[in-house]
ZAVEXVEX-171644 format. One record per residue (C-alpha): x, y, z; residue in three letters. Coordinates in steps of 0.1 Angstrom, whole numbers, plus 2048, in hexadecimal, padded with zeros to 3 digits. Last residue first. Layout:
REM ZAVEXVEX-171644
X,Y,Z,ALA
...
END
This chain:
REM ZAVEXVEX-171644
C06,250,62D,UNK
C10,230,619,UNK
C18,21C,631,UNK
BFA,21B,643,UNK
BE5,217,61F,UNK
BFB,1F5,621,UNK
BF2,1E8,642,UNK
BCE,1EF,636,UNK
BD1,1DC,613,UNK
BE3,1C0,62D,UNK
BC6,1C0,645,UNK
BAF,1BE,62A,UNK
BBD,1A3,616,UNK
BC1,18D,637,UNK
B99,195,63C,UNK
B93,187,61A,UNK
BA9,168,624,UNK
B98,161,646,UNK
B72,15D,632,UNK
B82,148,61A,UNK
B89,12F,637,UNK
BB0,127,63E,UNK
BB2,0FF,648,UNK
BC2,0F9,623,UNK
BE7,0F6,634,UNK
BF6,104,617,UNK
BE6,126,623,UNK
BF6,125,641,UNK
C17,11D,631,UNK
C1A,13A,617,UNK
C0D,154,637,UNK
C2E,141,648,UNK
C44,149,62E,UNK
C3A,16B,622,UNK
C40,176,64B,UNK
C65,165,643,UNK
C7F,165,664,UNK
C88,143,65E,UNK
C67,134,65C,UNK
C67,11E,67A,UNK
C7E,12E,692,UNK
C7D,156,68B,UNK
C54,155,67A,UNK
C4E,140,69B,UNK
C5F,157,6B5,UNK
C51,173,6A2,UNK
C2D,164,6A8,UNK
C35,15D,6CE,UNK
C3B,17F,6D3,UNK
C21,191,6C1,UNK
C09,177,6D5,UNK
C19,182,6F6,UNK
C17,1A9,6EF,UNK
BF0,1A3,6E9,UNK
BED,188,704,UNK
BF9,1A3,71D,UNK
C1E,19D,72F,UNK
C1A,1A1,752,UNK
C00,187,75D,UNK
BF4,182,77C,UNK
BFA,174,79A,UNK
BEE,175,7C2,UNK
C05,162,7D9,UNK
BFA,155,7F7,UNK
C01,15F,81E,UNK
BF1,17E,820,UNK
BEF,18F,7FC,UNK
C14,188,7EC,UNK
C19,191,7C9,UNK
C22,17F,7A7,UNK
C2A,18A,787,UNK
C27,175,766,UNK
C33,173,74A,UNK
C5A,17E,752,UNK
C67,155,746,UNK
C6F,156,770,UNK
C4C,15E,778,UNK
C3C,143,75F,UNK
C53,129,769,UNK
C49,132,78F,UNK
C23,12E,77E,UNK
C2B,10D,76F,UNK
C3D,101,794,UNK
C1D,10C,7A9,UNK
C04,0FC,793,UNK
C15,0DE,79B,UNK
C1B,0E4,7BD,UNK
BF7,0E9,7C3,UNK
BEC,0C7,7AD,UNK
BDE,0C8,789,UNK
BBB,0B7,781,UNK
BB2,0C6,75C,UNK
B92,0C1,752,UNK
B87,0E7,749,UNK
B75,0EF,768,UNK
B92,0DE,77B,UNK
BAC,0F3,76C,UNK
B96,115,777,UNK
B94,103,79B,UNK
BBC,101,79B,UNK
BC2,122,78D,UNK
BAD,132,7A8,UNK
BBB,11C,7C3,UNK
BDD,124,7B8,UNK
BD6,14D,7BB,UNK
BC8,163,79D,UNK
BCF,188,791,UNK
BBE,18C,771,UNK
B9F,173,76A,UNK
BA2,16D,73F,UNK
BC9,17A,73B,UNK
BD4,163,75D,UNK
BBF,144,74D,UNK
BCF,14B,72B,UNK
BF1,14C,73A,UNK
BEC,127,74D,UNK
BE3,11A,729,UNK
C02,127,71B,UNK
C15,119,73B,UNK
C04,0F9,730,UNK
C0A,0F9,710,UNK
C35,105,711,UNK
C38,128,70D,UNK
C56,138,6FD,UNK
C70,148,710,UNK
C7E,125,70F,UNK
C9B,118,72A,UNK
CB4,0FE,716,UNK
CB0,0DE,725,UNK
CCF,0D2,73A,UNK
CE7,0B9,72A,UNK
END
């Protein structure tokens, strides 16, 4: 049975997207030498396949300067973040915000500090809504 195509990002295509938000448009060798600086060894036609995933999933667009491709992202990390956190709160915590606040903070790893600006941003969203 064939995999069933994500819209979601898989690691490495995340980590692909955060190199294209951090330099704008980038070619292969660009990617390649950012990978490199960070560890990661990944051939040409490697890099080539996550970022024709990336086109197809709408990501990323892609545009011909000479005889390479230039690419860059389409969606901003803003609008992607918003996205993948819906696609979370739909799939893991059936559809529940209250949920998935309930979990983080049974997790322990949220600092005091993170809590009191979670307050404010909830008394703010809630001033919002009541002008």
């Amino acid at each position: 049975m064939a995999r069933r195509q994500s819209r979601t990002l898989t690691d490495v295509e995340l980590e692909f997207m955060q190199l294209l938000w951090s330099k704008g448009k980038v070619s292969t060798d660009d990617i390649q030498s950012a990978l490199r600086q960070q560890g990661r060894d990944l051939t040409d036609g490697s890099i080539r396949k996550v970022l024709s995933i990336l086109v197809r999933k709408s990501y990323v667009q892609r545009r011909r300067v000479g005889r390479a491709f230039l690419y860059e992202a389409k969606v901003d990390e803003q609008a992607a973040s918003r996205s993948f956190l819906r696609d979370l709160v739909t799939r893991v915590f059936g559809g529940s915000a209250a949920l998935l606040v309930a979990a983080l903070l049974d997790t322990r790893s949220v600092r005091p500090k993170d809590i009191e600006a979670i307050k404010r941003l909830i008394a703010e969203r809630e001033r919002e809504k009541d002008q």
